[in-house]
matplotlib code that plots the C-alpha trace (Angstrom):
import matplotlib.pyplot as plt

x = [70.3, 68.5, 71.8, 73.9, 72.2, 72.8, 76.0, 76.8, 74.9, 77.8, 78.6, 81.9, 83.7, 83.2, 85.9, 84.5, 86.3, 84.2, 86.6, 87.0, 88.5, 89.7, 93.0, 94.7, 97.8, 95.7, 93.3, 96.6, 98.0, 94.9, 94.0, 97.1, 96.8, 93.6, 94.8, 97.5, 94.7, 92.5, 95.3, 95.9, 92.4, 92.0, 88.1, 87.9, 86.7, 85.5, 87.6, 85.3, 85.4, 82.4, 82.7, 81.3, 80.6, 78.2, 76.9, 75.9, 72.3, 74.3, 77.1, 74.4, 72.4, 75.7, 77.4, 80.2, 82.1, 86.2, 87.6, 88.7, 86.0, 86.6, 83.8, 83.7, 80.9, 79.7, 76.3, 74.6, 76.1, 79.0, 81.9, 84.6, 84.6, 87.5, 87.8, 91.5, 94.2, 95.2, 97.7, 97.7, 98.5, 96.2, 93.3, 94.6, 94.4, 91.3, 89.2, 91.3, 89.6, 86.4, 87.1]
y = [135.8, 133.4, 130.9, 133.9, 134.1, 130.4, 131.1, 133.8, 132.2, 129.9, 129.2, 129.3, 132.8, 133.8, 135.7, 137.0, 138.6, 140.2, 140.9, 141.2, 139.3, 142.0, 142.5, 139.5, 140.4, 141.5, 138.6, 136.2, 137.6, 137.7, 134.3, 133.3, 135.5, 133.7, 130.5, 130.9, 132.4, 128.9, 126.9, 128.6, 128.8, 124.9, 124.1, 126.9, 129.4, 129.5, 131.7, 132.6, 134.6, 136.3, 137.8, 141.2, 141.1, 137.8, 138.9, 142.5, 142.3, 141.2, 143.3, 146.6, 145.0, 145.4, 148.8, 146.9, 150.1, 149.3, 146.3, 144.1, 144.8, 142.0, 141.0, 139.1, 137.8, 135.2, 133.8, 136.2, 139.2, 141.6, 141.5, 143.4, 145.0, 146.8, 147.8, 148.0, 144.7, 142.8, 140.9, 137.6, 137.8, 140.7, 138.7, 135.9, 138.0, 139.5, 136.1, 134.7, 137.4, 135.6, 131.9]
z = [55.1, 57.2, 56.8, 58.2, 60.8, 61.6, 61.0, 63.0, 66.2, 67.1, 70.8, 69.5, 68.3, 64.0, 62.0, 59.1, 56.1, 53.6, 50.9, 46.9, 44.6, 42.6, 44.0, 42.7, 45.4, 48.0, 47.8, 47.9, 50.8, 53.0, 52.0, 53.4, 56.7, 57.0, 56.6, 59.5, 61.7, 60.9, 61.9, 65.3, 66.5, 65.5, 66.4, 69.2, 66.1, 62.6, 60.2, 57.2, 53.9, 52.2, 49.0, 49.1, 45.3, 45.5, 48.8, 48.0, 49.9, 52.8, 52.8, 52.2, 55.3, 57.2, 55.9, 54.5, 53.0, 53.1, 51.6, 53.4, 56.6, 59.2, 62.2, 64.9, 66.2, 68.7, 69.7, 67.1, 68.4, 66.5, 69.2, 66.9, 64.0, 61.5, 57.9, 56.5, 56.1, 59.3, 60.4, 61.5, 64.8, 65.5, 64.4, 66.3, 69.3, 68.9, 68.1, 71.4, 73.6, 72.5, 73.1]

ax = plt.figure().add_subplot(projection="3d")
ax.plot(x, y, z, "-o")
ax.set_aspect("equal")
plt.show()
């Protein structure tokens, strides 16, 4: 947890998806929502994934309930936070307000 936390105390705004692998379709298509959000944002954010399933200690530290939950956070602090799929744009958007 102590590398999350370095991770999560960027100057710079942190999308994190904390998903399953699962869902093979599912897992395809946010992968690829994620990857357009990546390319957009460029260096102004970091667009990560955390599997929920190899992370379980974190995800029970955080309440991770829905699949896929998404968070935002910047210098150490959750900005945004939303279980359910999400479109690109939307999370786009939302990492923006943060910049």
């Amino acid at each position: 947890m102590a590398k999350f936390g370095e991770l999560i105390g960027s100057d710079i705004p942190v999308l994190i998806d904390f998903y399953t692998e699962w869902e093979e379709d599912k897992f395809d298509s946010a992968h690829s929502i994620l990857r357009d959000v990546a390319a957009a944002l460029g260096d102004r954010a970091k667009v990560i994934k955390i599997d929920i399933e190899k992370n379980e200690t974190l995800a029970n530290a955080l309440r991770i309930k829905g699949n896929p939950t998404f968070i935002i956070y910047k210098d150490g602090e959750m900005k945004w936070r939303q279980s359910g799929d999400q479109d690109a744009n939307t999370l786009i958007s939302l990492v923006q307000q943060y910049v």
